[in-house]
C-alpha positions in Angstrom: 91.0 -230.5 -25.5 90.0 -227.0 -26.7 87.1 -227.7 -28.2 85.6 -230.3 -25.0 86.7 -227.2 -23.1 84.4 -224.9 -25.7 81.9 -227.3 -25.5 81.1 -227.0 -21.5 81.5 -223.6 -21.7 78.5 -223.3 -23.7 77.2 -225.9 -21.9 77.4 -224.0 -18.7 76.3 -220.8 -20.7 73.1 -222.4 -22.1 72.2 -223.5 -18.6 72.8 -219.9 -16.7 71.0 -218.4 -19.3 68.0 -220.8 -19.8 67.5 -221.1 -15.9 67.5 -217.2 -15.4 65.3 -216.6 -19.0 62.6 -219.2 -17.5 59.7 -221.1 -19.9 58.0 -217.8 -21.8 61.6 -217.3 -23.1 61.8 -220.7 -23.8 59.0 -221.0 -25.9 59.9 -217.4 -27.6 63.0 -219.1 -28.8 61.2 -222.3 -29.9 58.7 -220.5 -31.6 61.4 -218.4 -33.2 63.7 -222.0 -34.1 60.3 -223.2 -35.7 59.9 -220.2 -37.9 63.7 -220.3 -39.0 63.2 -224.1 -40.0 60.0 -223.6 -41.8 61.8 -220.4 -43.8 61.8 -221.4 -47.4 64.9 -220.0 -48.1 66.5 -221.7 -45.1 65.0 -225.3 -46.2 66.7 -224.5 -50.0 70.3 -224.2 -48.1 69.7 -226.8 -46.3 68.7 -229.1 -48.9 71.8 -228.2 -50.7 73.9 -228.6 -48.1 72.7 -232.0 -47.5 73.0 -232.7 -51.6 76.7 -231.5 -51.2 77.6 -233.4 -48.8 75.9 -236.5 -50.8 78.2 -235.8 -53.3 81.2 -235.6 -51.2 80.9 -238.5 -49.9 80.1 -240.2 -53.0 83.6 -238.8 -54.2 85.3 -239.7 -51.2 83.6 -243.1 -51.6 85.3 -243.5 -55.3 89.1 -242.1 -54.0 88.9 -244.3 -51.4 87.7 -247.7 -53.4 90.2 -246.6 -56.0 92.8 -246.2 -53.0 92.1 -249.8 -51.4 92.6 -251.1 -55.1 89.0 -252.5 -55.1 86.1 -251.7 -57.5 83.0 -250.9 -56.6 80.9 -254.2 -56.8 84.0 -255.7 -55.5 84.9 -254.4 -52.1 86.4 -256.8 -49.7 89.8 -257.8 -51.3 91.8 -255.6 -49.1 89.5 -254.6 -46.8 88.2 -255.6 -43.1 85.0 -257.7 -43.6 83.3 -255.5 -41.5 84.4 -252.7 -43.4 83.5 -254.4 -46.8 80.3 -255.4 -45.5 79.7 -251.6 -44.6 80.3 -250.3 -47.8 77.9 -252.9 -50.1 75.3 -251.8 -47.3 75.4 -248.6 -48.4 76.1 -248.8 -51.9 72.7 -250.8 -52.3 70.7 -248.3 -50.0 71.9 -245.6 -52.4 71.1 -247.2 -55.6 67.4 -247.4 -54.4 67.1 -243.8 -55.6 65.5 -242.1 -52.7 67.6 -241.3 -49.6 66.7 -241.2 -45.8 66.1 -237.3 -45.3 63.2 -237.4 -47.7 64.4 -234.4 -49.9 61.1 -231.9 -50.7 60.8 -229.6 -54.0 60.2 -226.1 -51.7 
């Protein structure tokens, strides 16, 4: 309940303070998110960030097959077919090699 109530708060902030700043504040912000973005130094945390949490989830991936009592090219034994199905989806997107976010050498 906190955190919905954190949420709206903010919410409600944002609006007050994007309806009195008007559209030339608007677009100083955008401009200024744009330049953040394209910040090589911001992209490099990012990316590794995003390669972290690739990793962590291939870990948690592991625990939890080794949990379930199920190998890897054997999900399903004790697992919801939905679940099982799942879980080969991704485990033959991520043999592929490349992953959705497109990673970039910046």
């Amino acid at each position: 309940m906190r955190y919905k109530l954190t949420f709206v708060a903010g919410l409600a902030l944002g609006y007050v303070i994007g309806t009195r700043a008007g559209r030339e504040r608007y677009e100083q912000l955008k401009k200024s998110a744009r330049q953040i973005a394209q910040n090589p130094a911001v992209r490099n945390t990012v990316e590794s960030a995003a390669q972290s949490g690739r990793e962590a989830a291939g870990k948690a991936y592991q625990s939890v097959s080794e949990k379930v009592g199920s190998k890897i090219g054997d999900v399903g034994d004790k697992m919801p077919a939905s679940v099982a199905a799942r879980v080969r989806s991704l485990k033959e997107r991520s043999s592929g090699g490349e992953d959705d976010w497109g990673t970039s050498n910046t």
